[in-house]
C-alpha positions in Angstrom: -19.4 34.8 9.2 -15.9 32.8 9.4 -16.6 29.1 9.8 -15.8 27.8 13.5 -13.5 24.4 13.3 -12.3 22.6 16.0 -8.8 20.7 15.8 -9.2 17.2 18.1 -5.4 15.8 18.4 -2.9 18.3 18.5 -0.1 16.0 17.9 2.8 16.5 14.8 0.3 16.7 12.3 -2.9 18.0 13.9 -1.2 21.0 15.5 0.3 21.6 12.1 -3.5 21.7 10.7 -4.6 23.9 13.9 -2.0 26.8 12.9 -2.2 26.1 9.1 -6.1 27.0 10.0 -5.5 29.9 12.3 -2.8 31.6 9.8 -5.8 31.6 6.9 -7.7 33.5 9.1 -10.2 30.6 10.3 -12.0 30.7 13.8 -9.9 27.2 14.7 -10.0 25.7 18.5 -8.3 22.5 19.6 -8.7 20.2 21.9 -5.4 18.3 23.3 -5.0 15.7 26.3 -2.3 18.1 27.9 -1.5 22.1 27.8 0.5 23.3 24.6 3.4 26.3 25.7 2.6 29.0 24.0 -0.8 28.6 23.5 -3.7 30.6 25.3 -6.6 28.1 27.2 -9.8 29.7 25.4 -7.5 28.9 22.1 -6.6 25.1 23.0 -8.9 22.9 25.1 -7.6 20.7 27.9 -9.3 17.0 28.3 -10.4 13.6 27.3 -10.6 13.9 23.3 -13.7 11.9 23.0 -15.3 12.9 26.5 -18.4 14.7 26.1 -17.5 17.7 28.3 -14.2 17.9 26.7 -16.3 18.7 23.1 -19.0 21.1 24.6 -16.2 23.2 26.1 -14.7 23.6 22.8 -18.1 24.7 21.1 -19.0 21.3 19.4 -22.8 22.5 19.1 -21.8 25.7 17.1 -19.0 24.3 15.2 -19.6 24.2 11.6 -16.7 21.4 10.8 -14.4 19.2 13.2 -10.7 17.9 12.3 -10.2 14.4 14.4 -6.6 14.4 13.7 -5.5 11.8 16.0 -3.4 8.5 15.2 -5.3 6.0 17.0 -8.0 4.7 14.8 -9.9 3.5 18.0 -9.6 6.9 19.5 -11.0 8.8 16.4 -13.9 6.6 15.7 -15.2 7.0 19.5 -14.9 11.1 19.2 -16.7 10.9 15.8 -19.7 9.1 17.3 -19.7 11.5 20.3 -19.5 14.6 18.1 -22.0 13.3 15.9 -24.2 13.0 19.1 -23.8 16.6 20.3 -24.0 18.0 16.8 -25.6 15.5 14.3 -25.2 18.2 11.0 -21.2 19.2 11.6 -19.1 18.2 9.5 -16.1 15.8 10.2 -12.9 15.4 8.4 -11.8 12.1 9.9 -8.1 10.9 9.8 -7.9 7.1 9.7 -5.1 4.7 8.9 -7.5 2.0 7.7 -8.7 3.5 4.4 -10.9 0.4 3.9 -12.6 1.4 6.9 -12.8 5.3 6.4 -14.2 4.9 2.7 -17.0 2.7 4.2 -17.8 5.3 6.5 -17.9 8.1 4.2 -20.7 6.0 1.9 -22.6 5.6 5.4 -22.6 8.9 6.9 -23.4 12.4 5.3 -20.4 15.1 5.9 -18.0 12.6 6.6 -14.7 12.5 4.9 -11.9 10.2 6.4 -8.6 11.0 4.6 -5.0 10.0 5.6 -1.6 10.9 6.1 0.2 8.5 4.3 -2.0 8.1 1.5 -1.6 12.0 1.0 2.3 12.2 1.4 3.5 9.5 0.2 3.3 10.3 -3.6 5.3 13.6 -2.8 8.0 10.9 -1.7 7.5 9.4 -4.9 8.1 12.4 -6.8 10.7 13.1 -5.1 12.3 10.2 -5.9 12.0 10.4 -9.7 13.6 14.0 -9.9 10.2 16.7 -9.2 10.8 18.9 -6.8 7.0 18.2 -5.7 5.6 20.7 -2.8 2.1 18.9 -3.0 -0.8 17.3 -5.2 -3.4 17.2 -7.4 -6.0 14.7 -8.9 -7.4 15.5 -12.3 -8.1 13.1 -15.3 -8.0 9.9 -12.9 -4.4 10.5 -11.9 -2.2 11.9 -9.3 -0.1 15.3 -10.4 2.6 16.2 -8.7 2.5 20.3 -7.9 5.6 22.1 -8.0 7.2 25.7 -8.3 8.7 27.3 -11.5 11.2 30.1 -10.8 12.1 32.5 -13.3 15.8 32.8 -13.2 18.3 34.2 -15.8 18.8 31.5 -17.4 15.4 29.7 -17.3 13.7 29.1 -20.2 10.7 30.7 -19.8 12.0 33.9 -19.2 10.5 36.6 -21.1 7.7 33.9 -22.3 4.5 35.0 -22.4 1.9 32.9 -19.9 -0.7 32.5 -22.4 1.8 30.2 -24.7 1.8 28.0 -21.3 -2.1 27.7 -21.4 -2.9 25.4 -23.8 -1.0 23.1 -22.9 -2.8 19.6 -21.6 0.0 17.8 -20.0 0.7 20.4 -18.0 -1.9 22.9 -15.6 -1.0 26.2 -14.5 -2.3 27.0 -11.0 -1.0 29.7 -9.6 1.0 32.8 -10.7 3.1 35.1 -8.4 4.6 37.7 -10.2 7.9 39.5 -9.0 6.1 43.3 -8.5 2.6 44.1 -7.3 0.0 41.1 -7.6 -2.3 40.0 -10.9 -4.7 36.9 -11.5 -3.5 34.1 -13.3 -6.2 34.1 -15.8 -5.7 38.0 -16.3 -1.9 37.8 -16.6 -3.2 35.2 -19.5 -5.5 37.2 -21.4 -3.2 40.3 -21.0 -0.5 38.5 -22.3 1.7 39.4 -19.6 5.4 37.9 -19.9 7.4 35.9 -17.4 9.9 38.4 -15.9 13.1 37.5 -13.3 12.0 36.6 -10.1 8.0 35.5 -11.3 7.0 32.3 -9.8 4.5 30.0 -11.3 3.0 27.1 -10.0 1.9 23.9 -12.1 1.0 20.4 -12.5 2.7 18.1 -14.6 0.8 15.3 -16.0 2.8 11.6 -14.7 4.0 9.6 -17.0 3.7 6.0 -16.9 7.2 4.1 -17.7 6.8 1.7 -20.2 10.6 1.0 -20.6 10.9 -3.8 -22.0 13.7 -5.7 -21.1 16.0 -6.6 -24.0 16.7 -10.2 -24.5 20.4 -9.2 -23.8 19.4 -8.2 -20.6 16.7 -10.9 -19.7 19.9 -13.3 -20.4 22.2 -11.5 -18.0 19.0 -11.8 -15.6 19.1 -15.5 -15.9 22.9 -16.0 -15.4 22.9 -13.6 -12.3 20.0 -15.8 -11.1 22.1 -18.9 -11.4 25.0 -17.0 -9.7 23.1 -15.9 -6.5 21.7 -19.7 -6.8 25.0 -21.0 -6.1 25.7 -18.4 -3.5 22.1 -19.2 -1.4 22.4 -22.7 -2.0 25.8 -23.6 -1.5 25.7 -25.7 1.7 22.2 -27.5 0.5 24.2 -28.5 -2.3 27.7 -29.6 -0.2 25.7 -31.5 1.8 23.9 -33.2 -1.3 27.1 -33.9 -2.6 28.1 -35.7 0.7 25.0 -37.9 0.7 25.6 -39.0 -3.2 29.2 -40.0 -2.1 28.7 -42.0 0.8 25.4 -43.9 -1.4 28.4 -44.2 -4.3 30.9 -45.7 -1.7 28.8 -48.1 -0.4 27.3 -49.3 -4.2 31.2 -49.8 -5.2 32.3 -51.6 -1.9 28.5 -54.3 -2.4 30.0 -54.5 -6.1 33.4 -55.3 -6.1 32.7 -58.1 -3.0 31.9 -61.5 -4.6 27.9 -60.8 -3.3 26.8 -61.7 -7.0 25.0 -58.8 -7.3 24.5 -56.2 -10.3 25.2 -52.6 -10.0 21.5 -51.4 -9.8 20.8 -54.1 -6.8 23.8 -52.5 -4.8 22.3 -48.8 -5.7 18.7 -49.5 -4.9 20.0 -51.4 -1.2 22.7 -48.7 -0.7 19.9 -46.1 -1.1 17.6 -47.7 0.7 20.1 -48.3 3.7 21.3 -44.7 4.0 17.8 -42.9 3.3 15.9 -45.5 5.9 13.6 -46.2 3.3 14.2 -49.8 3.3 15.9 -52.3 0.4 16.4 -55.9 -0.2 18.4 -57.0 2.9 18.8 -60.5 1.8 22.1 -58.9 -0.4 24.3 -58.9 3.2 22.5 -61.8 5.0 25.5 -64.1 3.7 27.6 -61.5 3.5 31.4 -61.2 5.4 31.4 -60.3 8.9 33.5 -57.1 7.4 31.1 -56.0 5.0 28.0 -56.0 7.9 29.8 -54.1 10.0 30.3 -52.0 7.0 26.9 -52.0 6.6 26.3 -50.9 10.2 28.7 -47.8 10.2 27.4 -47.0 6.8 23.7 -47.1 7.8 24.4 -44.5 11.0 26.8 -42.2 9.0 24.4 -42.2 6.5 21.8 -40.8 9.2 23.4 -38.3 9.7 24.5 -36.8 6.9 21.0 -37.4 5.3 19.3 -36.0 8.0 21.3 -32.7 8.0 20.6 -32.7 4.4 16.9 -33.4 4.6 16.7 -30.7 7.2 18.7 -28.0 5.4 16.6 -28.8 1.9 13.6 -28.6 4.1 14.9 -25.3 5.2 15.7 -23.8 2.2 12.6 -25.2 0.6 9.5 -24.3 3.3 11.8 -21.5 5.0 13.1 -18.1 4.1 15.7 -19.4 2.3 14.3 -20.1 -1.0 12.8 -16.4 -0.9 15.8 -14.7 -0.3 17.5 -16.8 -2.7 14.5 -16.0 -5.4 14.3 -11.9 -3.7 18.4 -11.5 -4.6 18.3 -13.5 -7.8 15.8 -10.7 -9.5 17.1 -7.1 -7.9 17.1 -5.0 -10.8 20.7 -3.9 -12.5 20.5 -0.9 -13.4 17.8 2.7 -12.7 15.7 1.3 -10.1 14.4 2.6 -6.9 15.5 1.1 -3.3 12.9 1.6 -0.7 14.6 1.1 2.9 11.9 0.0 5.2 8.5 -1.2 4.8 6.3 1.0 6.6 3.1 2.0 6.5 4.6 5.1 3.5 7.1 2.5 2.1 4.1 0.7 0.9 2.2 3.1 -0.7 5.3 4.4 -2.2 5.9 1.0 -3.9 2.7 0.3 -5.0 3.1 4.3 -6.9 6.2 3.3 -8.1 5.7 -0.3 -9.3 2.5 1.0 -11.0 4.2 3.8 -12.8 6.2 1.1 -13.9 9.8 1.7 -12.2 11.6 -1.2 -11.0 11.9 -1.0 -7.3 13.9 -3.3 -4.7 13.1 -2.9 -0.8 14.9 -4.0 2.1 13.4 -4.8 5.6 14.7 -6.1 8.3 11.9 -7.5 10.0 11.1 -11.1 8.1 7.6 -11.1 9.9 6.1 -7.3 8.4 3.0 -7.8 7.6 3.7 -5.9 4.0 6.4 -8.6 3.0 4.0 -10.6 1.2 1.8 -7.8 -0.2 5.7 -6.6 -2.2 6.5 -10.1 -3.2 2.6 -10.4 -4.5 3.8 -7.4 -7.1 7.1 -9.2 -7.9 9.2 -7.1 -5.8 12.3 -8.3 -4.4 12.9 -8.2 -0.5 16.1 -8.0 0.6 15.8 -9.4 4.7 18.6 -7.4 6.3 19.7 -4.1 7.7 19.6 -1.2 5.3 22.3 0.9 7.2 24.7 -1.7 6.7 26.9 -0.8 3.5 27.3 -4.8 2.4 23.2 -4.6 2.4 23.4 -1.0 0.2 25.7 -3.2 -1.9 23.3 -5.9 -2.5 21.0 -4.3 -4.1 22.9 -2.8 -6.6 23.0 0.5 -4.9 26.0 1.9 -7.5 23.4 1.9 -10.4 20.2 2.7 -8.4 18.0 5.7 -9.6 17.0 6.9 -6.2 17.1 5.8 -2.1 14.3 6.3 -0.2 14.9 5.7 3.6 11.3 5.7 5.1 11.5 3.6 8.3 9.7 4.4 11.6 12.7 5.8 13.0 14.2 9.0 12.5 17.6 8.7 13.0 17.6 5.1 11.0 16.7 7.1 8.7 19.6 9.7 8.4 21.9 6.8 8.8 20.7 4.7 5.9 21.0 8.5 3.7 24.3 9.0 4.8 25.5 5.3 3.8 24.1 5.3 0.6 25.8 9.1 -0.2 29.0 7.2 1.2 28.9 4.9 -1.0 27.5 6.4 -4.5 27.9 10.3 -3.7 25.8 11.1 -6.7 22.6 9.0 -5.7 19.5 10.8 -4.8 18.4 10.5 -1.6 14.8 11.0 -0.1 14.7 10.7 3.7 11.6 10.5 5.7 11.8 12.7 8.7 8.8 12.7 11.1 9.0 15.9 12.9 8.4 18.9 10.3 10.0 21.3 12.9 13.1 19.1 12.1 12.6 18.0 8.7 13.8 21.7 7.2 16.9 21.7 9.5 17.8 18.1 8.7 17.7 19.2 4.9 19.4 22.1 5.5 22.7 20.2 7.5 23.0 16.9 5.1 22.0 19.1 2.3 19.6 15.7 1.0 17.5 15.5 -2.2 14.6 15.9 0.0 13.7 15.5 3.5 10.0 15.5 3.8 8.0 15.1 7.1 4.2 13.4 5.7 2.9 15.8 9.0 4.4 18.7 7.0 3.2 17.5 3.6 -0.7 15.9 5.0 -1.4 19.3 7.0 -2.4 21.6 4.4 -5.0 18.7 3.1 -6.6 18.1 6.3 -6.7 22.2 6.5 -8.1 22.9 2.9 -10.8 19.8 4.1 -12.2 21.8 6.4 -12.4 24.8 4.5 -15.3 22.8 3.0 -15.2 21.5 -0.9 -14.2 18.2 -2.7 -11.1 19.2 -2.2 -8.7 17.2 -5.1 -5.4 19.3 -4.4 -3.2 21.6 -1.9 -0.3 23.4 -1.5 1.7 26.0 0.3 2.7 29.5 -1.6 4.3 32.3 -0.5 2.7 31.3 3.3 -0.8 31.4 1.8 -2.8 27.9 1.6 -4.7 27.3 -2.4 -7.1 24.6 -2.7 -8.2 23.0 -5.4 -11.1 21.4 -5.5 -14.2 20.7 -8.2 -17.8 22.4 -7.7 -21.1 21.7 -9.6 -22.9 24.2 -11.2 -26.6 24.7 -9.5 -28.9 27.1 -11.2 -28.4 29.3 -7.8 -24.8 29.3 -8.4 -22.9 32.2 -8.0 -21.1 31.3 -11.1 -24.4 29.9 -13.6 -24.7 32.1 -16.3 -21.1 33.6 -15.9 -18.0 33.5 -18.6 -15.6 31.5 -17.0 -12.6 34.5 -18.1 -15.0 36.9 -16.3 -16.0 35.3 -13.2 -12.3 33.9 -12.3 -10.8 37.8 -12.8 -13.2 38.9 -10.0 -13.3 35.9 -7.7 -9.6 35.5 -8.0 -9.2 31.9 -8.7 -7.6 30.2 -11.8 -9.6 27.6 -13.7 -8.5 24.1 -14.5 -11.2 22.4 -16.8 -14.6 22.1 -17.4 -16.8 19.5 -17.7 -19.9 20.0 -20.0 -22.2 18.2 -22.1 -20.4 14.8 -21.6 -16.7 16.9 -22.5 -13.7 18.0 -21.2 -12.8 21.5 -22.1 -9.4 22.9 -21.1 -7.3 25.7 -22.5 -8.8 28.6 -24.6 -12.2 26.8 -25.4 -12.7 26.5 -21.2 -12.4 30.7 -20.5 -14.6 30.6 -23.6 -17.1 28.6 -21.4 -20.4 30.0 -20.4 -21.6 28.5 -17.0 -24.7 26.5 -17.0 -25.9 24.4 -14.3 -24.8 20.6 -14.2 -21.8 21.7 -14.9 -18.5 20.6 -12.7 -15.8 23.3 -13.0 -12.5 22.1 -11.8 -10.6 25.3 -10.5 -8.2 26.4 -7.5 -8.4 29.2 -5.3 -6.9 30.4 -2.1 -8.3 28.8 0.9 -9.8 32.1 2.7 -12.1 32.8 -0.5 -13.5 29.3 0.0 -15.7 30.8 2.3 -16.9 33.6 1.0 -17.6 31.4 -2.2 -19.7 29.9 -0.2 -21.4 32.0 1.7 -22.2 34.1 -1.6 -23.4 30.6 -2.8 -25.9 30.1 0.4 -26.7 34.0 0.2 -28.4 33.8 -3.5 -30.3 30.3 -2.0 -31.7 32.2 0.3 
């Protein structure tokens, strides 16, 4: 029997999950606050999310897993408690911006995994952005791969390769083989020795790599000099204004001097500074002075006031304000292959913490001083630029002509395509990677600007969310030929359908292609893993298409029982 989900949010990405589900063939119903065109009422339930009635009319008490897919962290919290009250063994896939909040959850309660949107697409952005044509993701070894499609064209060097000389290879997993006529299992194409012919497809993983790339000295110089350049620039009127205070404390030193005051030099600079700055001096050196040289004094001391004060209150300015950031932000944009992120949202961040981690130089530019992920850039040494991305001067600033990559992510759509269509304008050859939020529009906005990539994180999070409730550890997706393939990691029990089982044999007849193995404390990929025999405690590490999941499973609780 197919597993009965229920969809609760059928917003961008939560309808996306509800027809990703029903196209694998799943019994899927969802629950939505108004009616969706098109879609029948038994099919789509009409209420409160989190209302009780609203749940039981969708089958909560049957259901065997429910997608909260909502974007109100609030919201889904309240119709996870309610479910959970109804039905206290289904299981809940949970989407939650606060990942802090959704980990702490999924210690407390059993069949409860939070997972999020951003988190998910936002290293497809990032892969993007450094030249893979990603179409989704997978964890293995600790790290984030990105997945993406091999087509065998004339002149691709694969062609007429055989797929076993692409096995053993550990920096890069195969996943998925489509080959041009009829239809054959990865792992058999392998074993057969079957060659790449025009038109195959193969899908793999390619292990990241991390940049490692040191500064000359050269360059750490011309770092320094640019620093003191955009110093000068930033802090031009602090330092005219300076200037105007150290003349007027000169002018009034020379005119106490060169009167017959029998004074010294120093005595005139330490009253002339203490006059002007208010912080007090020896007044004793005008008490017999001229007439003329107090009223000096007098115009001096309220000029002086003024000038200081404007002075003290720039300097204070530049110092406590935003000045001295953007000042410090402009003097250390990179020069030369780094990445510009245009707008710090929720995506931006996680794309520069990816980047910055990987070790790419990156440079963003927000508009709003007061985003609350200004600080948590600056913490990793990343230069803000405070101003308006779509603005070419701003492109220009950060050193656009020599940039690796653009990535406009902002909240808004069309903010977006503006910023892309600036930054082709001004260096043609740059990529860009735009974030679009509506995946019905995403494809068409692609297909018009003809972009690097525009990605929707609906589009790119959906087929996560749907492999999730599937059921598994799920540690990768992705979209072929229409046909949703999990991957996901599974531990050998002694009731296993797979204990006792070569792993060549068992992933020929259950149709799912192997990644590693891990046994006795090892890793074992390659030859040595369809070598493997199965015993329990072990954790094989495969991918399969997301309707076999079920039937894994229910051959799984069949030999329990």
């Amino acid at each position: 029997m197919k597993p009965r989900i229920i969809v609760c949010g059928l917003g961008r990405t939560g309808y996306k999950i509800f027809r990703l589900l029903r196209q694998q063939g799943a019994l899927v119903v969802g629950i939505h606050r108004k009616p969706i065109p098109g879609e029948a009422t038994g099919d789509v339930i009409v209420g409160e999310l989190c209302a009780a009635s609203t749940l039981q009319a969708a089958g909560i008490e049957k259901a065997n897993t429910l997608v909260i897919a909502g974007s109100d962290d609030a919201v889904n919290l309240s119709i996870m408690m309610q479910a959970r009250v109804l039905n206290p063994q289904i299981r809940i896939i949970n989407r939650f911006y606060n990942t802090n909040l959704g980990e702490r959850l999924d210690h407390t309660l059993i069949d409860h995994l939070s997972m999020s949107v951003v988190g998910l697409a936002a290293p497809v952005f990032t892969f993007a952005a450094l030249g893979n044509q990603a179409i989704g993701q997978i964890k293995l070894f600790d790290q984030t791969w990105p997945i993406q499609e091999e087509y065998i064209h004339e002149d691709h060097p694969w062609r007429g390769k055989k797929i076993s000389d692409l096995w053993e290879d550990k920096s890069r997993m195969l996943i998925y083989y489509l080959p041009v006529f009829g239809k054959m299992n990865l792992v058999a194409a392998v074993l057969a020795e079957q060659r790449l012919k025009l038109g195959d497809r193969l899908i793999i993983g390619t292990q990241p790599r991390i940049n490692h790339t040191r500064k000359s000295w050269g360059r750490k110089l011309f770092k320094i000099f640019t620093s003191i350049q955009q110093f000068q620039k930033h802090a031009r009127s602090v330092i005219v204004m300076a200037m105007a205070v150290l003349v007027i404390i000169l002018i009034a030193t020379f005119t106490y001097v060169s009167t017959k005051l029998n004074i010294s030099f120093v005595d005139a600079l330490y009253f002339a500074v203490g006059m002007i700055t208010g912080a007090g001096g020896n007044d004793k050196v005008v008490e017999n002075a001229p007439n003329s040289i107090k009223l000096f004094t007098v115009f001096m001391m309220l000029a002086g006031a003024v000038v200081f004060g404007i002075w003290y209150a720039m300097l204070t300015d530049f110092v406590l304000g935003t000045r001295l950031k953007q000042f410090w932000d402009a003097a250390r944009i990179p020069q030369r292959n780094h990445y510009i992120v245009c707008g710090l949202s929720g995506i931006g961040i996680r794309i520069i913490q990816q980047l910055h981690t990987s070790g790419h130089e990156v440079v963003v530019i927000e508009t709003d001083p007061n985003n609350r992920f200004v600080n948590t850039a600056r913490g990793m040494s990343i230069p803000v630029i405070l101003a308006d991305a779509s603005f070419r001067t701003t492109l220009q600033t950060s050193n656009i002509d020599t940039a690796a990559a653009v990535l406009a992510v902002t909240n808004n759509d069309a903010t977006n395509l503006e910023i892309a269509l600036k930054a082709k304008g001004l260096t043609p050859k740059i990529s860009v990677i735009v974030h679009y939020a509506d995946p019905d529009f995403a494809g068409m906005a692609q297909q018009v600007f003809d972009f690097e990539a525009v990605l929707s994180p609906a589009e790119l999070a959906a087929p996560a969310f749907a492999a999730a409730a599937l059921g598994g550890r799920i540690i990768g997706n992705g979209i072929i030929a229409d046909n949703l393939w999990v991957a996901f990691a599974t531990l050998i029990t002694p009731n296993h359908p797979f204990c006792g089982q070569w792993v060549k044999d068992v992933a020929r007849y259950a149709d799912f292609v192997p990644l590693y193995v891990e046994t006795n404390h090892q890793t074992l990929h390659g030859w040595d893993l369809l070598d493997t025999n199965l015993s329990a405690d072990d954790i094989l590490y495969l991918t399969i298409p997301a309707n076999r999941l079920y039937q894994l499973w229910r051959e799984e609780q069949e030999m329990v029982s």
